[in-house]
NUVEX-867419 format. One line per 10 residues: their letters; for each residue x, z, y of N, C-alpha, C. Coordinates in steps of 0.001 Angstrom, whole numbers, plus 500000, padded with zeros to 6 digits. Example, Ala and Ser with C-alpha at 12.3 -4.5 7.8 and 13.67 -1.06 7.14 Angstrom:
// NUVEX-867419
as) 513190:507800:494310:512300:507800:495500:513200:507800:496700 ~ 512850:507080:497750:513670:507140:498940:512900:507870:500030
This chain:
// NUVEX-867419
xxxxxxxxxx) 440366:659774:723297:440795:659358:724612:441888:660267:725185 ~ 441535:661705:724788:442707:662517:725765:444258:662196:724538 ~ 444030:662203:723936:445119:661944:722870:446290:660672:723358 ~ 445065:659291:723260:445685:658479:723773:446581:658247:725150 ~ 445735:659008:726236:446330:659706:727678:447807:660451:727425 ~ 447998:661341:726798:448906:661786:726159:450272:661265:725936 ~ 449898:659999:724802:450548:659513:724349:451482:658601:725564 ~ 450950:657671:726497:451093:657339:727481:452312:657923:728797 ~ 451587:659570:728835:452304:660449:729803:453520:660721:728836 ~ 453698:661177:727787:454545:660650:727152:455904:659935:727211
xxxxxxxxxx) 454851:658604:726773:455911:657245:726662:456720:657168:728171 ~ 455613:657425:729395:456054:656861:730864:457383:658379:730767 ~ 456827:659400:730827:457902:659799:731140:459395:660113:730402 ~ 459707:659366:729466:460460:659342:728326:461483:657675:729159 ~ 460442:657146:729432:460762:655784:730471:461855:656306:731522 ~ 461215:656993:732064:461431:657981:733687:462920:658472:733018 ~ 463103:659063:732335:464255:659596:732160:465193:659029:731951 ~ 465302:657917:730762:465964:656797:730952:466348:656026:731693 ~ 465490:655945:732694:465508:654559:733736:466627:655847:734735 ~ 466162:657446:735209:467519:658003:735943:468968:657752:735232
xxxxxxxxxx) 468930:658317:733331:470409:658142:733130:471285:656651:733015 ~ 469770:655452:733197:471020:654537:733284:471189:654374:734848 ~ 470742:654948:735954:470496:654840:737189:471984:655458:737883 ~ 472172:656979:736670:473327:657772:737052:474118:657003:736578 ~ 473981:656329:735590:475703:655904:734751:475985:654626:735456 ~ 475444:653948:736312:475688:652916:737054:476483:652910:738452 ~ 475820:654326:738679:475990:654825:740294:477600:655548:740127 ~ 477489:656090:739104:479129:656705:738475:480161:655850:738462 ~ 480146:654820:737644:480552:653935:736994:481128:652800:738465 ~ 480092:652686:739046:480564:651819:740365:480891:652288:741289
xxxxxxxxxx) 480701:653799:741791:482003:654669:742530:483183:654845:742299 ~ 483647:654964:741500:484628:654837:740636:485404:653291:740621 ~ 484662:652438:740727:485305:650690:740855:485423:650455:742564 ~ 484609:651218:743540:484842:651042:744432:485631:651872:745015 ~ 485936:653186:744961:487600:653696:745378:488486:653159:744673 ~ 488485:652560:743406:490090:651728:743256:490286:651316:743824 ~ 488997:649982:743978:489619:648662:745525:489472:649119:746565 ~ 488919:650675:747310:489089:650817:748502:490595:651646:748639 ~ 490162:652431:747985:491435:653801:748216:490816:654803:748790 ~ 491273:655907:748825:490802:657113:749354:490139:657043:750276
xxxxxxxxxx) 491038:657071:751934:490798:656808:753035:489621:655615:752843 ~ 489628:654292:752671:488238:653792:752882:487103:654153:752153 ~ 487404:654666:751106:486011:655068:750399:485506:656233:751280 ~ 486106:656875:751791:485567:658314:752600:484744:657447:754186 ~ 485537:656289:754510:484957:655620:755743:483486:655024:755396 ~ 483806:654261:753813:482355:653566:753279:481051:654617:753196 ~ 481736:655985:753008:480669:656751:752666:479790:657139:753643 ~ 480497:657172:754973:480326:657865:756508:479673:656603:757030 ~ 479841:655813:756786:478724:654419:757244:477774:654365:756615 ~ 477680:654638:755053:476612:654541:754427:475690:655742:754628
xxxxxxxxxx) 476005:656858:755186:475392:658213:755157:474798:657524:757049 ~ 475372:656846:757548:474682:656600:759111:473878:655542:758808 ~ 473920:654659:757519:472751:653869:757953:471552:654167:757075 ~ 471785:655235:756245:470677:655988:755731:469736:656806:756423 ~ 470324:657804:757778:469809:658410:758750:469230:657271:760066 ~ 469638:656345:760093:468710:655344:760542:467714:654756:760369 ~ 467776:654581:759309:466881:653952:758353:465686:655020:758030 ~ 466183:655878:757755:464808:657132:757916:464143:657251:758929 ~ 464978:657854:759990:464726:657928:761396:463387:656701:761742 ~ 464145:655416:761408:462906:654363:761867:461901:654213:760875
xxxxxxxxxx) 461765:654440:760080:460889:654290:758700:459832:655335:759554 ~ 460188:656619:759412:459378:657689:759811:458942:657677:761117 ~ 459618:657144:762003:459106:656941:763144:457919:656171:763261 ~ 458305:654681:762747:457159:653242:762406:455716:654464:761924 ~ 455936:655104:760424:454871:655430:760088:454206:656730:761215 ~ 454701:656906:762167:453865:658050:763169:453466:657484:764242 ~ 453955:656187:764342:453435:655390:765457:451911:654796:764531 ~ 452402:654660:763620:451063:653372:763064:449954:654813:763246 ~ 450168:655515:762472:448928:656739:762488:448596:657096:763786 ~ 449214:657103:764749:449071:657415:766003:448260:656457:766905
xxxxxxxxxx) 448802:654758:766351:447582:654083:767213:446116:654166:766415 ~ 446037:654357:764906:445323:653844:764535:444228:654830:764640 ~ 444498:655871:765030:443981:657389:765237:442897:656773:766519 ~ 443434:656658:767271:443216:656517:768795:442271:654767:768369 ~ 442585:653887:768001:441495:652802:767469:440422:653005:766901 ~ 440499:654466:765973:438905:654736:765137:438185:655133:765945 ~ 438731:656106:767150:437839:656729:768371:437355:656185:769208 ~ 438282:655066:769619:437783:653740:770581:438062:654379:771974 ~ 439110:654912:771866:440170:655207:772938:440794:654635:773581 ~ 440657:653706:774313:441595:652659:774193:442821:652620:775624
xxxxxxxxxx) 442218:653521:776705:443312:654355:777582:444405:655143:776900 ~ 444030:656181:775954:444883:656851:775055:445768:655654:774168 ~ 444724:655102:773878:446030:653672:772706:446871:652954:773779 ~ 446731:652820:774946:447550:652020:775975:448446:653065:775735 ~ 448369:654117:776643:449352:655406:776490:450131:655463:775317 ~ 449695:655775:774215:450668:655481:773395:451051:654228:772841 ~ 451081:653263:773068:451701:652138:773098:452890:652224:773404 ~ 452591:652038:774670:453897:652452:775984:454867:653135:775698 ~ 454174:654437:774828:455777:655510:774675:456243:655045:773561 ~ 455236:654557:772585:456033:654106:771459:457156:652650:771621
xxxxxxxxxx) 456729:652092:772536:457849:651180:773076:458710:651587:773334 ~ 458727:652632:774320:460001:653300:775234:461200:654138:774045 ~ 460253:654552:773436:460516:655561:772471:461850:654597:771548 ~ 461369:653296:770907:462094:652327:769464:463233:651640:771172 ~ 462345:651441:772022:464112:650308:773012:464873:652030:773500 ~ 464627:652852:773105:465358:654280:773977:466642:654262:772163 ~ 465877:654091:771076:466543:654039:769889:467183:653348:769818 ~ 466756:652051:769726:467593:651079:769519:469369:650786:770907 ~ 469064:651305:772086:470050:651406:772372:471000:652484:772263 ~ 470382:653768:771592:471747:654580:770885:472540:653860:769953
xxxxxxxxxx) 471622:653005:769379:472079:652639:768040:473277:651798:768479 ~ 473224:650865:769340:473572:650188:769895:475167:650318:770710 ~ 475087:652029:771519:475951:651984:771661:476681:652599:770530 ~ 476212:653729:769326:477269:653884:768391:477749:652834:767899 ~ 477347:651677:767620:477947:650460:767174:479147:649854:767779 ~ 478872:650158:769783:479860:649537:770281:481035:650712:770376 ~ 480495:652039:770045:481835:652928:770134:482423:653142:769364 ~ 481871:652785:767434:482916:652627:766360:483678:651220:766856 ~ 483056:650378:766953:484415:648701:766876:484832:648892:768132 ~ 484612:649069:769181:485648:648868:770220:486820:650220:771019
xxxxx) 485953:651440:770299:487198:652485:770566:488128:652732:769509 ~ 487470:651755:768406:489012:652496:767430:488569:653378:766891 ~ 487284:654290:766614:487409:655268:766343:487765:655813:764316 ~ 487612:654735:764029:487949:654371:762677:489457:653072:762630 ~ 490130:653475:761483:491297:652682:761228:491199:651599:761437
């Protein structure tokens, strides 16, 4: 049995390695096709959008998962003044987000601040 286990951890991670270098040679390979057709200047703009909607995307990912633990905390106890309470901020909290987001959106397209 431990042999066979082995063999397995193995195979998977022999998988694992493969599955990164064709992961890198793809990610290479199509940076490279996308500054031809962008050019310098836009590939440096594509990158600066893609690096902001990655920090968004975290931002709310991680947020979602501290809200869920947070009500569900307060539901096992049968809290349910405390779960109102945090309800509330967690509302205030995602419409307080969502309108930053909101206005960086309206201050890249309507000031120009990109070409």
């Amino acid at each position: 049995m431990p042999n066979e286990n082995n063999k397995r951890i193995a195979k998977n991670t022999l998988m694992l390695y493969f599955r990164m270098l064709l992961t890198m040679g793809v990610s290479l390979y199509t940076s490279r096709v996308v500054l031809e057709v962008l050019g310098v200047e836009d590939f440096g703009i594509y990158n600066v959008v893609g690096a902001v909607v990655a920090m968004f995307s975290i931002l709310g990912g991680s947020l979602s998962s501290a809200i869920s633990r947070f009500l569900t905390y307060e539901l096992g106890k049968k809290d349910y003044e405390k779960l109102k309470k945090i309800f509330s901020s967690a509302i205030i909290i995602q419409i307080i987000l969502s309108l930053y987001k909101v206005r960086y959106i309206f201050t890249i397209n309507h000031l120009s601040l990109f070409p």
